[in-house]
LUMLOMI-862399 format. One line per field, with one value per residue (C-alpha): x, y, z; residue number from 1. Coordinates in steps of 0.1 Angstrom, whole numbers. Example, Ala and Ser with C-alpha at 12.3 -4.5 7.8 and 13.67 -1.06 7.14 Angstrom:
2
px <- 123 | 137
py <- -45 | -11
pz <- 78 | 71
n <- 1 | 2
***
This chain:
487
px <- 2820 | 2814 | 2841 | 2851 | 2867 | 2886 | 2890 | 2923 | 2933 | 2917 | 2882 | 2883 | 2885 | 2859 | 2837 | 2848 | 2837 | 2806 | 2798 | 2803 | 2783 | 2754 | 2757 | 2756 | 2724 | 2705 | 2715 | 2699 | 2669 | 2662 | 2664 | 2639 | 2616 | 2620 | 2596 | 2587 | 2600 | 2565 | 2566 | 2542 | 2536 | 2545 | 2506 | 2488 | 2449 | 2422 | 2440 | 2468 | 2479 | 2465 | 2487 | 2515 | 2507 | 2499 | 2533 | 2551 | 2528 | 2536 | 2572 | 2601 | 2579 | 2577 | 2550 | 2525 | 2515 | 2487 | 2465 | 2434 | 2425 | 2400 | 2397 | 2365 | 2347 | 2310 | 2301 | 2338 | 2352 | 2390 | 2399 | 2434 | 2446 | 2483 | 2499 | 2485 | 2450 | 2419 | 2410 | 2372 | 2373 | 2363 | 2388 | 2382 | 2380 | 2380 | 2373 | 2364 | 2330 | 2325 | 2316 | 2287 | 2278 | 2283 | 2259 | 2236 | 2235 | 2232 | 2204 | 2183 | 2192 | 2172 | 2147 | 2139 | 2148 | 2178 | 2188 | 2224 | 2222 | 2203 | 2217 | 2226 | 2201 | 2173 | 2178 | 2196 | 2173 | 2194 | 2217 | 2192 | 2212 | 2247 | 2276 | 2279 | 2240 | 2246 | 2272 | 2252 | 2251 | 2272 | 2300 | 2304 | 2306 | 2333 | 2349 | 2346 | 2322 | 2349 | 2349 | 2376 | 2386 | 2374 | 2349 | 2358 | 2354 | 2374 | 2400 | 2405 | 2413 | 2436 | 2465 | 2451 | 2459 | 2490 | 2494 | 2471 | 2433 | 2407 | 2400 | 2360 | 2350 | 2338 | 2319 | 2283 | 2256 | 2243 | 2277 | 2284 | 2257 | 2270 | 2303 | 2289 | 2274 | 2295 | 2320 | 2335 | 2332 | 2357 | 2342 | 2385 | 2398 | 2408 | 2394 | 2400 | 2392 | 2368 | 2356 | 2332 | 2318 | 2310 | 2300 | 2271 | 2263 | 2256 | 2238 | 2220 | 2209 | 2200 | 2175 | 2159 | 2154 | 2140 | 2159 | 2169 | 2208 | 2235 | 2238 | 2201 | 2202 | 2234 | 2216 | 2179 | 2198 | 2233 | 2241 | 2208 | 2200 | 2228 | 2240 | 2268 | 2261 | 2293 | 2293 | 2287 | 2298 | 2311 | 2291 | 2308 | 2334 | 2311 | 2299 | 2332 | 2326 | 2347 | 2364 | 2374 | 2411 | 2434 | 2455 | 2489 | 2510 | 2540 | 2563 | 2540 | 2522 | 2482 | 2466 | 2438 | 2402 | 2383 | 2345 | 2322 | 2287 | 2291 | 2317 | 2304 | 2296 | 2329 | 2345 | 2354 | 2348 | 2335 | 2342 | 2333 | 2354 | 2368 | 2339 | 2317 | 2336 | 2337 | 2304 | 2300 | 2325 | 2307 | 2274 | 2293 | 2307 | 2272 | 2250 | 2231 | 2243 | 2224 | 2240 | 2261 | 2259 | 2283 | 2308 | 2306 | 2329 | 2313 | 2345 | 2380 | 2408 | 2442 | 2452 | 2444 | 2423 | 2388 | 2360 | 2321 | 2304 | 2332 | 2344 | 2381 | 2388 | 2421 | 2454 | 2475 | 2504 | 2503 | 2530 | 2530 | 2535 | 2500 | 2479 | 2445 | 2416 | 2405 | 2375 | 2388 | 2387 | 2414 | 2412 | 2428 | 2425 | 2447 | 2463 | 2442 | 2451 | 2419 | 2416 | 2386 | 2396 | 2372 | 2384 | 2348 | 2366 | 2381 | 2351 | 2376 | 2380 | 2404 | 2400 | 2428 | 2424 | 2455 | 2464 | 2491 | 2490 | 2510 | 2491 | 2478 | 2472 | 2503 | 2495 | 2458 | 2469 | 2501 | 2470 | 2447 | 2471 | 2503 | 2520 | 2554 | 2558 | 2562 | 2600 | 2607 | 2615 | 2617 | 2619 | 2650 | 2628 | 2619 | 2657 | 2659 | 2648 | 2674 | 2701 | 2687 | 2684 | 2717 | 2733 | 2714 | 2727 | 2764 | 2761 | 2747 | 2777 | 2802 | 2787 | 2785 | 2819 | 2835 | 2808 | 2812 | 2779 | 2748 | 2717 | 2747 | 2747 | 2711 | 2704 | 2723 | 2700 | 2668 | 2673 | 2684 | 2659 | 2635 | 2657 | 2648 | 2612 | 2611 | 2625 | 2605 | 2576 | 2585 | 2613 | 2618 | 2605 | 2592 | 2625 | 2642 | 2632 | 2641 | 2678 | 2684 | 2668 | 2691 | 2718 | 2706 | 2699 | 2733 | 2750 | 2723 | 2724 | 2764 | 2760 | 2732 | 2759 | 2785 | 2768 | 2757 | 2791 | 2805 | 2773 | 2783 | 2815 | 2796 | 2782 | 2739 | 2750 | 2781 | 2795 | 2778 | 2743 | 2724 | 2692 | 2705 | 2718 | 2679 | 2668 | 2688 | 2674 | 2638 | 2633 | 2646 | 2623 | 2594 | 2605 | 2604 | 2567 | 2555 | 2571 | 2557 | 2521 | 2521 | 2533
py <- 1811 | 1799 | 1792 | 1810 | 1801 | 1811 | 1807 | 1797 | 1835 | 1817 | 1817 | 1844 | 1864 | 1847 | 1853 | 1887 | 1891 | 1874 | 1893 | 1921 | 1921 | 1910 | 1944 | 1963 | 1939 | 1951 | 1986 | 1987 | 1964 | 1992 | 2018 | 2001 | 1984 | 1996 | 2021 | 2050 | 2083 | 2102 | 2137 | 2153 | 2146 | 2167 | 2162 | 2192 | 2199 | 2228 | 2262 | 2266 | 2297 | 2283 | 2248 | 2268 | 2284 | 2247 | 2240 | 2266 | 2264 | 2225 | 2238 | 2212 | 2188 | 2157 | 2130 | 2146 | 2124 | 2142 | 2173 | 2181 | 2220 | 2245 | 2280 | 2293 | 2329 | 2332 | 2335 | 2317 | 2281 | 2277 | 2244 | 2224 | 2191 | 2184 | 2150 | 2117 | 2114 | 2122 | 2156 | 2152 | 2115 | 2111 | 2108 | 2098 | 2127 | 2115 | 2140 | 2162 | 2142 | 2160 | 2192 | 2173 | 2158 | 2194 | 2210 | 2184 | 2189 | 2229 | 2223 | 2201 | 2228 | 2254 | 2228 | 2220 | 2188 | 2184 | 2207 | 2216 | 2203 | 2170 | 2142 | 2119 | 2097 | 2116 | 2106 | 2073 | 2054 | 2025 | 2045 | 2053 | 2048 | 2048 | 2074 | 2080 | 2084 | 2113 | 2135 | 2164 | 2164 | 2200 | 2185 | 2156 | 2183 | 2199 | 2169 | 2176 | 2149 | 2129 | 2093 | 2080 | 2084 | 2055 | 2029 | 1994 | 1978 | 2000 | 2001 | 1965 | 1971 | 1996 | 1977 | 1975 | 2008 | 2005 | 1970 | 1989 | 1972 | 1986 | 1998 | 2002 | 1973 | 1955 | 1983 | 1989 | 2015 | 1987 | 1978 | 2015 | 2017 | 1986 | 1998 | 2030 | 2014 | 1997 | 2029 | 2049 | 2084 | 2108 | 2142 | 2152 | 2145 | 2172 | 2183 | 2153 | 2145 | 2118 | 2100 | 2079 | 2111 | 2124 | 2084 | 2091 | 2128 | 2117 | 2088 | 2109 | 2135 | 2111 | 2089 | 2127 | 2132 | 2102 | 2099 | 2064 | 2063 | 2091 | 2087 | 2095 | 2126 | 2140 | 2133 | 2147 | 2180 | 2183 | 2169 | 2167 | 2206 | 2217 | 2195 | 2175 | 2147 | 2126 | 2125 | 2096 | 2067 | 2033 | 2015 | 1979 | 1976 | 1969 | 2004 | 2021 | 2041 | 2020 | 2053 | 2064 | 2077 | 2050 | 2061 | 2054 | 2039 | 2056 | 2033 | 2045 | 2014 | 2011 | 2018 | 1997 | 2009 | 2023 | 2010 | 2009 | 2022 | 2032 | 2057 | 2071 | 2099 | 2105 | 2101 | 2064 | 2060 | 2091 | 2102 | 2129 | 2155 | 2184 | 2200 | 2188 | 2203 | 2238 | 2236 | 2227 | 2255 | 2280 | 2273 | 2279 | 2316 | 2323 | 2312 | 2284 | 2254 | 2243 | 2249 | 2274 | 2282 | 2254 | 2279 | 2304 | 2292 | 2280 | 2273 | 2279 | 2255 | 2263 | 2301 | 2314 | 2280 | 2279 | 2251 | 2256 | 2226 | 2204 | 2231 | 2243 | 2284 | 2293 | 2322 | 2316 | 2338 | 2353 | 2370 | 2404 | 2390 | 2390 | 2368 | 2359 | 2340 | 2308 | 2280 | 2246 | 2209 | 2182 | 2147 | 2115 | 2080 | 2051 | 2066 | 2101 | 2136 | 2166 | 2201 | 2225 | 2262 | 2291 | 2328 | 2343 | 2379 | 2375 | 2353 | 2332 | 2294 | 2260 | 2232 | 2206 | 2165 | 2148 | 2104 | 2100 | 2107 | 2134 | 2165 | 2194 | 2218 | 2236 | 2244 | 2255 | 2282 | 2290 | 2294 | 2315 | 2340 | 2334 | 2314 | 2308 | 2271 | 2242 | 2234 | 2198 | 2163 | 2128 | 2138 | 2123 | 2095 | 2084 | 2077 | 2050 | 2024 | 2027 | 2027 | 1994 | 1977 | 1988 | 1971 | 1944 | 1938 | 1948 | 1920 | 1895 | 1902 | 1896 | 1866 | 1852 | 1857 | 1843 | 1821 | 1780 | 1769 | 1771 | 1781 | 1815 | 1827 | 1820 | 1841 | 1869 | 1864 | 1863 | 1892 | 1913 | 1904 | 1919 | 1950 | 1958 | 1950 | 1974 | 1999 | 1991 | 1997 | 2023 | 2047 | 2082 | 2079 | 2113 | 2133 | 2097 | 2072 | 2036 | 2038 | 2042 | 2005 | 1990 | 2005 | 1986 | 1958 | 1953 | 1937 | 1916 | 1901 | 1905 | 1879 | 1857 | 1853 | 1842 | 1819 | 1799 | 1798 | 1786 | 1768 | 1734 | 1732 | 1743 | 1721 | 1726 | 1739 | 1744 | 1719 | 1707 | 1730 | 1710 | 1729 | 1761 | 1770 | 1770 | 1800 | 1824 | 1825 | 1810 | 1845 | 1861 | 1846 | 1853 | 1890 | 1888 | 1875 | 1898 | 1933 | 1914 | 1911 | 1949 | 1962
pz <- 3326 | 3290 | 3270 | 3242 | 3206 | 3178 | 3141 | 3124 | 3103 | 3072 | 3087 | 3102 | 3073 | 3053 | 3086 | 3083 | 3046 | 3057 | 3083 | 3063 | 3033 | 3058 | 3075 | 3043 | 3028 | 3064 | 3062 | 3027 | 3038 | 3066 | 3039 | 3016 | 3039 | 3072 | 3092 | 3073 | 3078 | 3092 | 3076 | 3058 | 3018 | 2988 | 2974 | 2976 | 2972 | 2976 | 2981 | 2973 | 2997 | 3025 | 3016 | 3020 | 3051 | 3067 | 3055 | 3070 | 3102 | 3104 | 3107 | 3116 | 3135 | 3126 | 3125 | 3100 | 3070 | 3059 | 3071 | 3057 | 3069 | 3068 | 3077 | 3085 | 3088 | 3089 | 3055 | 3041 | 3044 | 3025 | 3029 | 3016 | 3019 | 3025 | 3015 | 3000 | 3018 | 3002 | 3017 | 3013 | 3030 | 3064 | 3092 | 3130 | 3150 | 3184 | 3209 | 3188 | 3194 | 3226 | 3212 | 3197 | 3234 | 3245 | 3223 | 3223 | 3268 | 3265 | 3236 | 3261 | 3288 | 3267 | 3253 | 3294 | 3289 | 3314 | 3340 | 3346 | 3382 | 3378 | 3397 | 3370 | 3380 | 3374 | 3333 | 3336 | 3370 | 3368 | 3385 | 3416 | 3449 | 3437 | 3441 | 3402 | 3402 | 3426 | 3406 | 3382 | 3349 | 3351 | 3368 | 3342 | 3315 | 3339 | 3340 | 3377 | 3387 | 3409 | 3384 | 3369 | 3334 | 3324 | 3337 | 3346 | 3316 | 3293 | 3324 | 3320 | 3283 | 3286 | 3276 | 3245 | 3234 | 3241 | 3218 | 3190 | 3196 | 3206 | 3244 | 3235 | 3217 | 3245 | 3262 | 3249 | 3264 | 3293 | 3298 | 3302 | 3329 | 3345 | 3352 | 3365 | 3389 | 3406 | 3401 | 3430 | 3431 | 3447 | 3453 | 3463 | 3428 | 3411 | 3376 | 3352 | 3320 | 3325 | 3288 | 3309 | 3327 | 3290 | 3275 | 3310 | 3299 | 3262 | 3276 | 3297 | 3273 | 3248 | 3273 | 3283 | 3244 | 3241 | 3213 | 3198 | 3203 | 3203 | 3168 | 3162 | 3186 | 3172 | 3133 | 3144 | 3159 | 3145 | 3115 | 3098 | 3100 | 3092 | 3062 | 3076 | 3050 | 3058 | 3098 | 3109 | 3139 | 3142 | 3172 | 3153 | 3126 | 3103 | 3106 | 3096 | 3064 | 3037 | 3020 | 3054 | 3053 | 3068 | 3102 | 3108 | 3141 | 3153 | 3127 | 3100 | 3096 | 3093 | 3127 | 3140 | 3137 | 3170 | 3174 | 3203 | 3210 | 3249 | 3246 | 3213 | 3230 | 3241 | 3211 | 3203 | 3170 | 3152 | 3111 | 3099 | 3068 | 3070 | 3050 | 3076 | 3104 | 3083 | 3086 | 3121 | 3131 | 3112 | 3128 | 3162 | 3149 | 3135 | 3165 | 3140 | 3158 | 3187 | 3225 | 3213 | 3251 | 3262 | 3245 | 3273 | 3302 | 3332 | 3360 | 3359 | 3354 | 3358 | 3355 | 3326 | 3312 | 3317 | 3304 | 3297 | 3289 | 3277 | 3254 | 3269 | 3267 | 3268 | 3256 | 3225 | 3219 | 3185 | 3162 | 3178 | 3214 | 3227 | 3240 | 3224 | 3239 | 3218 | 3223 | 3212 | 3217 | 3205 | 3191 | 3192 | 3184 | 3174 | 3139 | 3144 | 3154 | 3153 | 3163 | 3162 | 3173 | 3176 | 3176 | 3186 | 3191 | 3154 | 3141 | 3127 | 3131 | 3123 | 3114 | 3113 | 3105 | 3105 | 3098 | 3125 | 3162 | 3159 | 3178 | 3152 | 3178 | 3167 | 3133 | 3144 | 3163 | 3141 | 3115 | 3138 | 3153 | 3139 | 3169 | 3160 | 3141 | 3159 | 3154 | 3173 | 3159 | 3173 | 3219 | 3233 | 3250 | 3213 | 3210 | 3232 | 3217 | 3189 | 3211 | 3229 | 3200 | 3185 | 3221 | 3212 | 3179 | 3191 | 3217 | 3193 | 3173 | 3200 | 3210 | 3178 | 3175 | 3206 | 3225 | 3225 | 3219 | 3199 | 3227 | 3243 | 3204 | 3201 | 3231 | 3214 | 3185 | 3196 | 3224 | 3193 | 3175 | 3204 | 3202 | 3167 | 3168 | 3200 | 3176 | 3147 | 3168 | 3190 | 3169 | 3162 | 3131 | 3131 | 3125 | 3109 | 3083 | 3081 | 3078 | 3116 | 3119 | 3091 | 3109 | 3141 | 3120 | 3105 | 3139 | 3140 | 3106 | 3105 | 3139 | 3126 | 3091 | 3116 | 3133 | 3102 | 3095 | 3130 | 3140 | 3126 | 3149 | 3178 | 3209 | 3212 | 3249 | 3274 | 3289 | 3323 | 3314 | 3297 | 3315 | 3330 | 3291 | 3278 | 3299 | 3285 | 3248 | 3266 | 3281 | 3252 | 3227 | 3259 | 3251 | 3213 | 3221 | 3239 | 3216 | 3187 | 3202 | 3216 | 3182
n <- 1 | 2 | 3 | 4 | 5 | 6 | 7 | 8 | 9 | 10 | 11 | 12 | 13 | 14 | 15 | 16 | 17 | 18 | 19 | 20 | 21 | 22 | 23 | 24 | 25 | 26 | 27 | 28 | 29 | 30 | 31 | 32 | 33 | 34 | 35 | 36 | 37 | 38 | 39 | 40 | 41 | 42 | 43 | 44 | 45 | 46 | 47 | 48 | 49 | 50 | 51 | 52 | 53 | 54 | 55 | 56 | 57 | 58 | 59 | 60 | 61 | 62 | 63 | 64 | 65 | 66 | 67 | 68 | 69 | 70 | 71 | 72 | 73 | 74 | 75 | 76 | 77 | 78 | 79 | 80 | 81 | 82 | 83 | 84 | 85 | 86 | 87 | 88 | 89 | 90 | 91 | 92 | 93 | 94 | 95 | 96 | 97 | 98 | 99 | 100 | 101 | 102 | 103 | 104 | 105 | 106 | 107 | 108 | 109 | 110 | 111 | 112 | 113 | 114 | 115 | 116 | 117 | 118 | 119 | 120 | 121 | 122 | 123 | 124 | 125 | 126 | 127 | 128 | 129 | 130 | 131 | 132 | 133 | 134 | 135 | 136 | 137 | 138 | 139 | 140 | 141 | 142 | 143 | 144 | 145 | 146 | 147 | 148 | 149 | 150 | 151 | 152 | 153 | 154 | 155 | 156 | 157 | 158 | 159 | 160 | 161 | 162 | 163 | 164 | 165 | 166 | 167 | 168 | 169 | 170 | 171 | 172 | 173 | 174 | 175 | 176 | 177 | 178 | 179 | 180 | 181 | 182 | 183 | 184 | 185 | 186 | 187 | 188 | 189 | 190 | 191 | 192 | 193 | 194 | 195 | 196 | 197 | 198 | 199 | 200 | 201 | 202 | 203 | 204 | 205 | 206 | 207 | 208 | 209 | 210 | 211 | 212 | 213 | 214 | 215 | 216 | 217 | 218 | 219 | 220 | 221 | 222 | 223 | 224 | 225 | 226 | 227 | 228 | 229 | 230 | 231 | 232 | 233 | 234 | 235 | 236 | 237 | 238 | 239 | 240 | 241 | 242 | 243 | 244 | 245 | 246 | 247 | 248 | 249 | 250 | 251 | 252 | 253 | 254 | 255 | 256 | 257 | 258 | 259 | 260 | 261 | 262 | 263 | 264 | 265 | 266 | 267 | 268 | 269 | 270 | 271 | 272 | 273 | 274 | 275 | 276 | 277 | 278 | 279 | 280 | 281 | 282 | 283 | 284 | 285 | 286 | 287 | 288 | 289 | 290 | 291 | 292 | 293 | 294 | 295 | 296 | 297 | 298 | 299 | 300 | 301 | 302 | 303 | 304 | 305 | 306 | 307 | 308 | 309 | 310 | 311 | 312 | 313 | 314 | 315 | 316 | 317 | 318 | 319 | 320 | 321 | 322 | 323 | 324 | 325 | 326 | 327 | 328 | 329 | 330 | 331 | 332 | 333 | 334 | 335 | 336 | 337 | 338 | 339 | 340 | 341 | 342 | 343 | 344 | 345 | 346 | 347 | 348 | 349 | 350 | 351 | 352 | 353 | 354 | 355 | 356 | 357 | 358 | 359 | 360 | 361 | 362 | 363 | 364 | 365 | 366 | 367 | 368 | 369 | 370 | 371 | 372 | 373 | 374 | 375 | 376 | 377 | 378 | 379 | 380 | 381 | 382 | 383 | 384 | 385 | 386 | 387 | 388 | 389 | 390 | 391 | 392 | 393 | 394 | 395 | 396 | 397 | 398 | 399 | 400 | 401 | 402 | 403 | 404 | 405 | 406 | 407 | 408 | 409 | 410 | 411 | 412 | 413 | 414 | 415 | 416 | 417 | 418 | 419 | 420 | 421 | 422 | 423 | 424 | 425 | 426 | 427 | 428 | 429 | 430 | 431 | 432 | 433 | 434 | 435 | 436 | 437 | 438 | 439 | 440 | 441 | 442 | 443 | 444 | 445 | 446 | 447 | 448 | 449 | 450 | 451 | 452 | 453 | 454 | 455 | 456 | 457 | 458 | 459 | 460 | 461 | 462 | 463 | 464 | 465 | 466 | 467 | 468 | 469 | 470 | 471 | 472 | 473 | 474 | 475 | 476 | 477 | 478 | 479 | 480 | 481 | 482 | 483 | 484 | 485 | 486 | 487
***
């Protein structure tokens, strides 16, 4: 047991006062500086109606910092941006990629180029022999090819998404092939969304082509004909357009980049505008895109959802109570949220971009049929780190208070202190701003002020643990390492 000590009245009250006023500096440090409150901005740009539909479609859920939206007819685009982002800047639209690899696979369908059921390998020979060479090009634009969702390489990193780097870098087109080829295929799995069974497809397609790249391809039959001036992709950072919006991280801090050539295809690292996408969607209500086939649904996944190829088909409830079939595909990166929804039977479409990872499927089909809004803050599980880090601090206090030597309170400190970057990092900052971490904070600082105070009295360790007393605050500062390096 450690032993515990206390102040004559006289200190303790100037510990108190102390103590104190260091709670009430953090509390005010959290409100100034801490994580920001994500919610979406006052700035408004482009339409003003349709800004106040997005507005009222966003609803009460939080997260959004800015959208940039358009709604799209054949002949019309309306677009409007929605906080402080520049509307006509490109964004990353993640998977929104796919509907480019989609078009691009149904477009070499028609031009005889590809066949629906070639054997992967009959495009990509490297693959001759192997299981992943087997599967068809029709069941990796199912995403019912039986390979994982990602290949080896990008498996290895993907710990890196979670610690905000990028899960691509290291994967180029050969390394692509290389993990395909030593990948396992599983012809029991269930459909699953596979971004290495699109990276092949796109790899695929582009070899048939001929074609120099997936960026070449998609520019020589996408975004060349039909205007899409700021579309473009990041196979290196270097290649990141500079007046491309910034993303944000759960906290509301800048988000890394994504950049890597072999999953391109996929989605790694694409930017492209809202104006762009207008134009993109509009080309798939008019029939002027190329592939507009993959549109049409080509298997069935669960009741009521289908997919052609890549493109997902499914209901959305509108106002009056009915149900409405849409075409769609979502986006996501690091700081990134996308969503591109077609209502053929309407000749209608949305587009959404939003700069946090907060999902904007919500307000597209709130915009298209009238869904009821969104109307959800921060989930409970987003709460939990607030209340570790508030036990943290509490215990810090307490043990600044009452233990006997220097390394106990130190542990106290430093196991707080991973407490409140935990939260920092991984708070409900979408319904809260920065005042829950002072709040958290102001323990901690209220325990570090007392142990300045009663640190110059204290023994370095208990008496008899010379050793056993430095594990305590050597895990704790292990912890603070590793929170601080996954932020």
């Amino acid at each position: 047991m450690t032993a515990t000590t206390s102040a004559p009245a006289g200190v303790g009250r100037r510990i108190g006062t102390v103590a104190a006023v260091a709670a009430v500096l953090a509390v005010l440090v959290g409100v100034v500086a801490g994580p920001e409150h994500r919610r979406l901005g006052p700035q408004t740009t482009g339409d003003p109606a349709l800004a106040e539909r997005v507005r009222a479609a966003a609803g009460g859920h939080g997260g959004y910092r800015s959208l940039a939206v358009a709604e799209v007819t054949p002949t019309t685009v309306t677009t409007s941006g929605l906080g402080p982002a520049d509307i006509g800047a490109p964004f990353e639209i993640g998977s929104v990629t796919k509907t480019f690899t989609a078009a691009l696979f149904a477009d070499a369908v028609t031009r005889g180029e590809v066949r629906p059921d070639d054997p992967l390998e009959r495009a990509l020979p490297e693959l001759t022999g192997t299981p992943a060479g087997a599967v068809t090009l029709a069941s990796l634009a199912q995403h019912r090819s039986g390979l994982p969702a990602l290949g080896a390489t990008a498996a290895a990193r993907a710990l890196a998404t979670t610690v905000n780097l990028n899960p691509y870098a290291s994967t180029t087109t050969a390394q692509l092939l290389d993990d395909a080829r030593a990948a396992a295929v599983d012809p029991q799995q269930p459909p699953t969304y596979s971004n290495f069974g699109v990276a092949l497809l796109g790899t695929a397609v582009v070899r048939a082509a001929g074609a120099d790249g997936y960026p070449q391809l998609v520019a020589d039959r996408i975004t060349g004909p039909l205007g899409m001036t700021s579309t473009s992709f990041a196979a290196t950072g270097a290649q990141v357009p500079d007046t491309a919006v910034p993303g944000h991280r759960d906290n509301g801090r800048p988000a890394p980049r994504w950049a890597g050539e072999g999953y391109l295809p996929a989605g790694s690292s694409t930017f492209s505008t809202v104006d762009d996408l207008a134009r993109w969607a509009a080309a798939q209500l008019t029939g002027a895109a190329p592939g507009t086939g993959a549109l049409v649904p080509t298997a069935q996944d669960d009741p009521g959802t289908s997919i052609g190829w890549i493109w997902v088909t499914s209901g959305a409830t509108g106002a009056d109570g009915a149900r409405y079939p849409y075409v769609w595909h979502n986006g996501g990166t690091a700081g990134f949220s996308s969503m591109l929804a077609l209502d053929r039977e309407g000749g209608r479409a949305v587009v959404v971009l939003g700069d946090t990872t907060a999902g904007v499927e919500p307000v597209a089909r709130t915009l298209l049929f009238g869904t009821p809004p969104s109307d959800e803050g921060a989930d409970l599980l987003a709460w939990a780190p607030a209340a570790i880090a508030a036990f943290f601090s509490l215990l810090a206090l307490r043990r600044a208070l009452r233990e006997g030597a220097l390394l106990p309170i130190a542990d106290g400190l430093l196991t707080a202190v991973f407490g409140l970057v935990l939260l920092w990092n991984r708070g409900p900052w979408a319904s809260v701003g920065g005042w829950v971490w002072g709040l958290a904070l102001a323990p901690a600082a209220a325990a570090l002020a007392v142990a300045v105070l009663r640190g110059r009295g204290l023994p370095l360790h208990p008496a008899g643990r010379t050793v056993t007393a430095w594990a305590g605050p050597g895990v704790s500062a292990l912890l603070v390492a590793v929170v601080v390096w996954a932020g």
